[in-house]
ChimeraX commands (.cxc) that place a marker at each C-alpha (Angstrom):
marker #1 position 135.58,68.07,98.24 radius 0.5
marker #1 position 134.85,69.45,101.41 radius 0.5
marker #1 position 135.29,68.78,105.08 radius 0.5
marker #1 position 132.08,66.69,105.48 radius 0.5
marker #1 position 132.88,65.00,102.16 radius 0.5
marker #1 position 136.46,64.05,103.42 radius 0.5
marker #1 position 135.58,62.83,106.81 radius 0.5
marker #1 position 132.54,60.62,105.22 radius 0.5
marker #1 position 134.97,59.08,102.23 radius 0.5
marker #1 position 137.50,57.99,105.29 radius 0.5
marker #1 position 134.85,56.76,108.09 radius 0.5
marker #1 position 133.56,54.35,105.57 radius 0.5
marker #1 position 137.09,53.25,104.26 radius 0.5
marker #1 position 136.36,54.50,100.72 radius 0.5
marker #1 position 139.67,56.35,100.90 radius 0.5
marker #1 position 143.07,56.39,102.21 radius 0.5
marker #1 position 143.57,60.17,102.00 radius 0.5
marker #1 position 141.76,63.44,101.54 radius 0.5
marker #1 position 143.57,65.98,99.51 radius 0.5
marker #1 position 142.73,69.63,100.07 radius 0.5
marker #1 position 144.95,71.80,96.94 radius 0.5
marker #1 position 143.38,75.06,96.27 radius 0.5
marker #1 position 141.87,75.21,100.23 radius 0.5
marker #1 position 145.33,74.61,101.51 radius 0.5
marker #1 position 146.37,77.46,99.17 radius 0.5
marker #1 position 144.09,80.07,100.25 radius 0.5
marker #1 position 144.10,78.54,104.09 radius 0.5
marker #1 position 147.61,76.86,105.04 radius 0.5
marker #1 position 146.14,76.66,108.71 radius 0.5
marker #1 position 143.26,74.26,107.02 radius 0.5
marker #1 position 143.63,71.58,109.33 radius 0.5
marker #1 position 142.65,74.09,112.43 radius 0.5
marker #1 position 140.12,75.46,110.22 radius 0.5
marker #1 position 138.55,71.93,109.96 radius 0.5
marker #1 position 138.70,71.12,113.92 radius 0.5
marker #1 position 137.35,74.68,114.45 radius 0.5
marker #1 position 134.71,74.65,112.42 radius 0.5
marker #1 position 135.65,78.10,111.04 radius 0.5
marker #1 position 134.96,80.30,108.01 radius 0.5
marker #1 position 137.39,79.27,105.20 radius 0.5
marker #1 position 139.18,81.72,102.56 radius 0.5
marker #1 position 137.65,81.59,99.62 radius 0.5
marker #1 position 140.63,80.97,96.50 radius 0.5
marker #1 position 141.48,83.66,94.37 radius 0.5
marker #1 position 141.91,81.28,91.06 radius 0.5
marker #1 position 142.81,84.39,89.00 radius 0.5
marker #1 position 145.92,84.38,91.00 radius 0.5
marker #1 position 146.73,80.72,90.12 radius 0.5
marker #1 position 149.89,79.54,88.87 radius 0.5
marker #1 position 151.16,83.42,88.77 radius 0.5
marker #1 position 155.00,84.66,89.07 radius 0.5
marker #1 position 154.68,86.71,92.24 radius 0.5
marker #1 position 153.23,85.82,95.95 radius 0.5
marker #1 position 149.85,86.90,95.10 radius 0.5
marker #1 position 147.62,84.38,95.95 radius 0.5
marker #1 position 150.52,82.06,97.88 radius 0.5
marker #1 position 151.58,83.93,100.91 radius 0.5
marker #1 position 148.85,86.69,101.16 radius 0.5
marker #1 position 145.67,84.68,102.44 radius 0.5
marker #1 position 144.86,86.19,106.29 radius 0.5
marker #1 position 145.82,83.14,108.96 radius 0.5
marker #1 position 142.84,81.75,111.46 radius 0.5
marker #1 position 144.47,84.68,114.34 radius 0.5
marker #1 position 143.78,87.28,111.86 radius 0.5
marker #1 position 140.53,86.64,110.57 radius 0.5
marker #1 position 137.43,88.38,112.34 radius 0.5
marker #1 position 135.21,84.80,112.20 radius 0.5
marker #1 position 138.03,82.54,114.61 radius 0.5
marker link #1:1,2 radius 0.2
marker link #1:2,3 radius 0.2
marker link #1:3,4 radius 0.2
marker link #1:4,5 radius 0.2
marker link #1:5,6 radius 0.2
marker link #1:6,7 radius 0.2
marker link #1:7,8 radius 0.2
marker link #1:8,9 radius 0.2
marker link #1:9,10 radius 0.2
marker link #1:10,11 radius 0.2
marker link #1:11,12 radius 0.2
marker link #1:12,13 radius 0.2
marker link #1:13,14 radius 0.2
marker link #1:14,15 radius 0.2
marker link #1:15,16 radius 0.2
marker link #1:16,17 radius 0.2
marker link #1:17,18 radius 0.2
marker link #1:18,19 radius 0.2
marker link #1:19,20 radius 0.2
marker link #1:20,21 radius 0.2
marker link #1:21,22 radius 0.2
marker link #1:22,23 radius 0.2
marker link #1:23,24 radius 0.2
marker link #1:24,25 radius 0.2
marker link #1:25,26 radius 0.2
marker link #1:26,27 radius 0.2
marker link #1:27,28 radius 0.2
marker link #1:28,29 radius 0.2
marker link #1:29,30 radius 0.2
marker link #1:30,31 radius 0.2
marker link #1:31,32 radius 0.2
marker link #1:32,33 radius 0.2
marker link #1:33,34 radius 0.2
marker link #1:34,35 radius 0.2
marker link #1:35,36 radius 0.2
marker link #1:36,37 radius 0.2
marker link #1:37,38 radius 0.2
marker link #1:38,39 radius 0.2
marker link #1:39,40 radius 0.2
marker link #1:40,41 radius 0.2
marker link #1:41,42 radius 0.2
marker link #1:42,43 radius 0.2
marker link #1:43,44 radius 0.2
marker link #1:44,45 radius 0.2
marker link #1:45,46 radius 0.2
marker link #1:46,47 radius 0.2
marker link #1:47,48 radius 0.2
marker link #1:48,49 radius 0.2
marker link #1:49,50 radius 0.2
marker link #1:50,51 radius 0.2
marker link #1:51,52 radius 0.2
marker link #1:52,53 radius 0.2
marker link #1:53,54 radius 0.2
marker link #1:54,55 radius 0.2
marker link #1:55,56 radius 0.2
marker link #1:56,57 radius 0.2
marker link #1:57,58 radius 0.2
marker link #1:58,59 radius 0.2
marker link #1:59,60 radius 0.2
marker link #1:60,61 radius 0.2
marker link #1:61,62 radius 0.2
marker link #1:62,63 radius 0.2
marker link #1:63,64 radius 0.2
marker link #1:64,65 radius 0.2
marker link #1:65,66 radius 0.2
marker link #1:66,67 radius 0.2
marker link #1:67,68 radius 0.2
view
């Protein structure tokens, strides 16, 4: 699912909710993403489900990305 997806599944009341997992993961500033119309992370799945922070806490925010 993507933005446009979302938005389209809640205008026409075929949803209550939109869940985002693996884009929250790799952008936890999704949300300002969305109303910016930015460039999203791309998830690293390799790093899925792993025991350090690789892949958790080491995606770049919106303020540090080049595309804001």
């Amino acid at each position: 699912m993507d933005q446009s997806s979302a938005e389209d599944l809640l205008t026409d009341v075929r949803a209550d909710a939109a869940v985002f997992g693996s884009a929250f993961l790799a952008n936890p500033d999704l949300p300002q993403r969305f109303r910016q119309g930015s460039q999203l992370n791309v998830p690293d799945k390799a790093t899925f489900y792993t025991p350090d922070a690789q892949g958790y806490i080491d995606y770049p925010a919106l303020s540090n990305t080049a595309n804001v």
